[in-house]
NUBABA-213696 format. One record per residue (C-alpha): residue in one letter; x, y, z. Coordinates in steps of 0.5 Angstrom, whole numbers, plus 500, padded with zeros to 3 digits. Each point is the difference from the previous one (the first is absolute). Example, Ala and Ser with C-alpha at 12.3 -4.5 7.8 and 13.67 -1.06 7.14 Angstrom:
REM residues 2
a525491516;s502507498;
REM end
This chain:
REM residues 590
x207165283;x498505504;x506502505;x503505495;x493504499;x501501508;x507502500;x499504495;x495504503;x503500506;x506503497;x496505495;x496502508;x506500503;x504505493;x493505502;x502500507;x507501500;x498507495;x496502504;x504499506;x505504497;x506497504;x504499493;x500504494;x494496495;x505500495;x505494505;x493497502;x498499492;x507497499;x500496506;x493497498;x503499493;x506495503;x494497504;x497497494;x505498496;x504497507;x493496500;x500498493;x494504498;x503504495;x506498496;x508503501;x500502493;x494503500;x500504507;x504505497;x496502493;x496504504;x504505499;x500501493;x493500500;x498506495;x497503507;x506501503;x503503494;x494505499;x500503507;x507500500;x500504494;x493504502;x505502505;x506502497;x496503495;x496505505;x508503502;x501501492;x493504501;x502504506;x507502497;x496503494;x496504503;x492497498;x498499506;x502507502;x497503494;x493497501;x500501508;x502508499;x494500495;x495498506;x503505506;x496505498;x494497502;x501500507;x496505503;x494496503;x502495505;x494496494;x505501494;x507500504;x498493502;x498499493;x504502496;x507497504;x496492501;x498501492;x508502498;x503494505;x494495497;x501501492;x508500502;x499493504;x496498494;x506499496;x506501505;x502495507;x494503505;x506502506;x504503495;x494505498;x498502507;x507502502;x500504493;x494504503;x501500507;x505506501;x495503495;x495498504;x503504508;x502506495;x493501498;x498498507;x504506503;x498504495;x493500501;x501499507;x496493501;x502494506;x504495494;x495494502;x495503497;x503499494;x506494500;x495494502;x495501494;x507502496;x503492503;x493497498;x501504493;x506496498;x497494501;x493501498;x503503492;x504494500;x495496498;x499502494;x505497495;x504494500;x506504502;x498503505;x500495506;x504494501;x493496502;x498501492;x506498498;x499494504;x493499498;x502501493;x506496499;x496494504;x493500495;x507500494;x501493504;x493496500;x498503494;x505502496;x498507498;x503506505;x496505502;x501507497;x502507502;x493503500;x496494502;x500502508;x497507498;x493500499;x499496507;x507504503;x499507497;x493499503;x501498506;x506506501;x496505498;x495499504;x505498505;x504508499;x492503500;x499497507;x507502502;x500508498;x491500502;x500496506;x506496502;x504505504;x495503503;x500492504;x507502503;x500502507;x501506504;x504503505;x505495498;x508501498;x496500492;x498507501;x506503502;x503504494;x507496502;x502494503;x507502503;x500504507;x507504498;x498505506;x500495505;x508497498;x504505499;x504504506;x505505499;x506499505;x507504502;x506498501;x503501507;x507501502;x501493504;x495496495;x504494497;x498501493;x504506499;x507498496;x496494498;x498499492;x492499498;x502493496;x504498507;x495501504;x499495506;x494494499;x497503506;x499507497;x497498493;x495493503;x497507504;x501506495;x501502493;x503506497;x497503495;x502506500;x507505504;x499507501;x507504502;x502507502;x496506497;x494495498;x504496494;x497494498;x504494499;x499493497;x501495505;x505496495;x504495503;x507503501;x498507503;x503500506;x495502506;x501507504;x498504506;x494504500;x498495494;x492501499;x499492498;x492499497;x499493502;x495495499;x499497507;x495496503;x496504505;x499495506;x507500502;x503506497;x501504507;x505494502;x503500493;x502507500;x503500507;x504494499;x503503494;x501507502;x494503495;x496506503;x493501497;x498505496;x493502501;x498501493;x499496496;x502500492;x492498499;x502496493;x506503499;x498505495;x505506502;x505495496;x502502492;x497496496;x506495497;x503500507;x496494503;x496495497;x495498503;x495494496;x494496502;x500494497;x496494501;x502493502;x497494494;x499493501;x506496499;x504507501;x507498502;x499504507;x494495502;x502497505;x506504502;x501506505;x503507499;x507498501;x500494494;x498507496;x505504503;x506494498;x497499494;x500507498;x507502503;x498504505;x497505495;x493499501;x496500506;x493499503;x497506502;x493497502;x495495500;x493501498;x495493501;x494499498;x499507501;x503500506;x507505502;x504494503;x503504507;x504494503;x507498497;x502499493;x505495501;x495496504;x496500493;x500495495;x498503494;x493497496;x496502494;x497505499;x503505505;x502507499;x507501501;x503507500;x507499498;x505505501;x507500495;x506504497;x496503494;x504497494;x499492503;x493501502;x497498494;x504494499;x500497506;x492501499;x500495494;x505495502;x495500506;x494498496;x497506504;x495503497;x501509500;x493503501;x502506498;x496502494;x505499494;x502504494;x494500495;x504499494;x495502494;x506504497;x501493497;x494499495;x504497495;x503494504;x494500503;x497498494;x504496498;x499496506;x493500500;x501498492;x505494501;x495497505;x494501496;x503496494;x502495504;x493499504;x498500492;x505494498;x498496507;x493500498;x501499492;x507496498;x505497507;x499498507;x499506504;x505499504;x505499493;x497507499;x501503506;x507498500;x501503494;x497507502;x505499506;x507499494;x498506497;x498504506;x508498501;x503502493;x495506501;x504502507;x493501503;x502494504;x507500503;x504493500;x501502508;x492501501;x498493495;x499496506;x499506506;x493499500;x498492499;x497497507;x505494500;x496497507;x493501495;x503496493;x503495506;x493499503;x497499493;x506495498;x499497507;x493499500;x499497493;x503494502;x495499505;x495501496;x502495496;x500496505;x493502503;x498496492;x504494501;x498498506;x492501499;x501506505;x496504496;x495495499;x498499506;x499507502;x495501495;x497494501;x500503507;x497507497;x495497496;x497495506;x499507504;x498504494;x495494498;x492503502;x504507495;x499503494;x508502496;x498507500;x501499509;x505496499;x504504495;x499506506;x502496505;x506499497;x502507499;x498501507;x505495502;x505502496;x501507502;x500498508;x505495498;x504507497;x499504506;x504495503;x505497495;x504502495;x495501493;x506496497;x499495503;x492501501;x500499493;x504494499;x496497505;x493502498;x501499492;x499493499;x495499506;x496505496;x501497493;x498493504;x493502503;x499503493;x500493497;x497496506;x493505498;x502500492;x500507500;x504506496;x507499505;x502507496;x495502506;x503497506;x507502498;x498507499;x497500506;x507497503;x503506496;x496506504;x500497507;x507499501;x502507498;x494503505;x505500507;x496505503;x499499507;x507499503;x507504499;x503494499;x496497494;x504504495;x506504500;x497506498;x495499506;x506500505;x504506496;x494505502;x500498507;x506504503;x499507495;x491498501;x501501508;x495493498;x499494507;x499493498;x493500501;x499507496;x501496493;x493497500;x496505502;x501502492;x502493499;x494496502;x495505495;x505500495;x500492499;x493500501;x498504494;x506497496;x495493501;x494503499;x503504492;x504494498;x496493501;x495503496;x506503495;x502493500;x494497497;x499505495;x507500497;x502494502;x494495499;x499494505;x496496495;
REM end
């Protein structure tokens, strides 16, 4: 009888380590545990699969769809243009970006409103001539910490929600996480704007006001008479050429720009501008007849604006370029954008390009032919950090958006399922053409739904085989000589460090009927417990790779793996000491 309680948490422990270890995509491994427990007869074949048609999984893949409509219509641009303003002091600058990104993340997917602010965020960095990692950190904590406060704003809540709907009966609301999560993100956003980035480093790549040194990569070099290159087209260039340079620019005669197209053909006397690895450019040079020239174009700001695209985009989790080199990118984009530099947890990356492979959060500064640059951009899935247009010159569909949205929030909380009312809110984004067909499902995190669908049956699996009973057993044996107000801060505890590792998804999935199992064992309020549950795993402080948002600020920051727990560490630590008292007070143990 006890043979499938220790192959159970041999396979939970075993799902948590390969997470952790990050070999394979959380989403493979949540479909990998998912056939185990049915190929081990825990959970039933027809029953495996319901997972993915589980309200949860619909409410974040409409939350998420929903916060694309949002962009479309201008909302959040109309609320952040509002709070520009207020960014003379570094006190309010910081304020007032963590406030916009926390409100958005309340009612929208927490990566999708730090992407919305991070351009906004660099531009006023530049502006006000501040390093960006004072501000990008508090700014990727800020979106994690607003989610906390509705139903909608993370997936945990959703999960937490829709868990207490199946023991109880009765779903949480969308406004019951707020007086414990919006207490804890405003105090939470104080900390950040007064204390927190006042916690980061000094001297490090996060006070430099830009993290891509384009002075060191850019060279200027001459065609000579007997170079090979003369006659040839710029698209034909041989292999050996372009693994060691790129051209992103041609001057010809009396100082005429060219863009270097692919059929322009080359001539003597061309004055290439290339982006060359300055190791090996000595021996490069002369084995391509290339003459150096001895300055430099210094950013290229001697060239027209139009003529030359040069863009700064930063490298998102699960982007397609994760994992690949410069050569993917230049195939997949026919040869029409290349790598100019690479910037690294702040730090310019001097070798060769061709011998990187792409990770999230690196900086990239991307050279292109104008009318295709953008393009490329977003079918990349990179993320431009170029300030955007503020399109506040669109208040009516903004406000429309804004109103859709409200009204549906209404019907989810009075009439239906929230998730049937935000499916409805997503058909009449569509039918009032704020949500284009072609973006309807542009921003859903398929690996996301994937894991929640994938990781359901493992929990189904985890109550079957009395799993989940004996590690509450287990819990309640350590915890025996505590009072349940340590027991529930306990929890918490565990469950944020579990987060700074793990996915908060799959945090939750895990964590949620532990809680609830505690919480019977010492007959209190599980209300409590699971609230707890709620807070910690969508408190990933202490790493880049605990949430997505984390990792999105690592390159654009100049941010080290260890900078994020010197903010991190006193930021849960005042998270524990508000919540568990805020808990208790609106959440009862007894």
């Amino acid at each position: 009888m006890e043979f499938p309680h220790y192959a159970m948490l041999g396979l939970l422990l075993l799902v948590l380590v390969l997470f952790v270890w990050g070999r394979w995509r959380y989403d493979v491994v949540a479909l990998m545990a998912m056939l185990a427990v049915v190929l081990a007869g825990w959970v039933p074949a027809e029953e495996a699969l319901a997972g993915f048609g589980h309200p949860a999984v619909i409410t974040v893949a409409a939350v998420l769809t929903i916060s694309r409509a949002l962009v479309n219509a201008g909302t959040v641009d109309l609320i952040t243009s509002r709070l520009l303003p207020l960014t003379g002091s570094v006190y309010t600058h910081i304020g007032a970006l963590c406030l916009a990104v926390g409100f958005a993340s309340a009612f929208m997917n927490n990566v999708g409103a730090l992407a919305l602010m991070l351009p906004v965020a660099l531009a006023s960095a530049r502006k006000r001539e501040r390093p960006p990692g004072l501000l990008l950190m508090p700014l990727a904590f800020a979106s994690l910490l607003g989610g906390l406060a509705t139903l909608i704003g993370t997936p945990p809540n959703i999960i937490i929600a829709t868990y207490r709907a199946d023991r109880v009966g009765e779903a949480f609301s969308m406004f019951d996480f707020t007086p414990v999560g919006g207490l804890v993100a405003l105090i939470g956003l104080v900390f950040l704007s007064v204390i927190g980035w006042r916690l980061l480093p000094r001297g490090t790549g996060a006070n430099r006001i830009s993290q891509v040194e384009i002075d060191n990569y850019i060279c200027e070099a001459r065609l000579t008479e007997d170079s090979p290159l003369v006659g040839m087209r710029i698209g034909s260039l041989p292999d050996e050429f372009t693994d060691d340079a790129l051209p992103v620019g041609l001057v010809r005669g009396k100082g005429e720009y060219l863009h270097p197209h692919g059929w322009r053909v080359l001539e003597q006397g061309d004055l290439l501008i290339l982006r060359a690895d300055p190791g090996e450019l000595r021996a490069f040079l002369d084995r391509f007849g290339l003459e150096l020239v001895a300055s430099k174009l210094s950013g290229l700001e001697n060239v027209k604006p139009g003529e030359l695209r040069l863009v700064e985009v930063s490298v998102p989790p699960r982007s397609v370029l994760e994992g690949r080199d410069s050569a993917f990118l230049r195939r997949r984009t026919g040869h029409t954008v290349g790598v100019v530099a690479l910037a690294r947890s702040g730090t310019s990356i001097h070798t060769r390009l061709r011998d990187q492979l792409f990770r999230a959060g690196d900086v990239l500064l991307l050279q292109g032919e104008p009318d295709s640059l953008d393009d490329s951009i977003a079918e990349l899935g990179l993320l431009p950090l170029a300030e955007r247009d503020i399109r506040v010159n669109r208040p009516m569909r903004a406000l429309t958006g804004l109103v859709v949205f409200a009204a549906a929030l209404a019907l989810g909380a009075t009439v239906m399922p929230i998730a049937i009312a935000l499916l409805l809110a997503v058909v009449v984004y569509v039918m009032l053409d704020l949500l284009p067909v072609r973006d309807l499902y542009r921003d859903i995190d398929w690996p996301v739904l994937v894991l929640l669908g994938g990781m359901m049956a493992v929990g189904q699996a985890l109550q079957s085989t009395g799993t989940t009973e004996v590690l509450v057993s287990g819990i309640i044996q350590v915890t025996d000589t505590l009072s349940p107000l340590w027991v529930l801060a306990l929890l918490l505890v565990v469950t944020m460090f579990l987060s700074d590792v793990v996915n908060n998804a799959a945090t939750a999935l895990v964590m949620a009927p532990i809680a609830y199992g505690v919480a019977q064992q010492l007959g209190v309020n599980p209300d409590a417990f699971l609230m707890a549950v709620a807070i910690g795993a969508s408190c990933a402080f202490l790493t880049p790779i605990g949430h997505q948002s984390n990792t999105l600020v690592m390159g654009p920051g100049g941010y080290r793996f260890g900078d994020y727990w010197r903010v991190g560490l006193p930021l849960e630590i005042l998270i524990v000491v508000v919540a568990v008292p805020a808990i208790a007070w609106f959440w009862p143990l007894s």
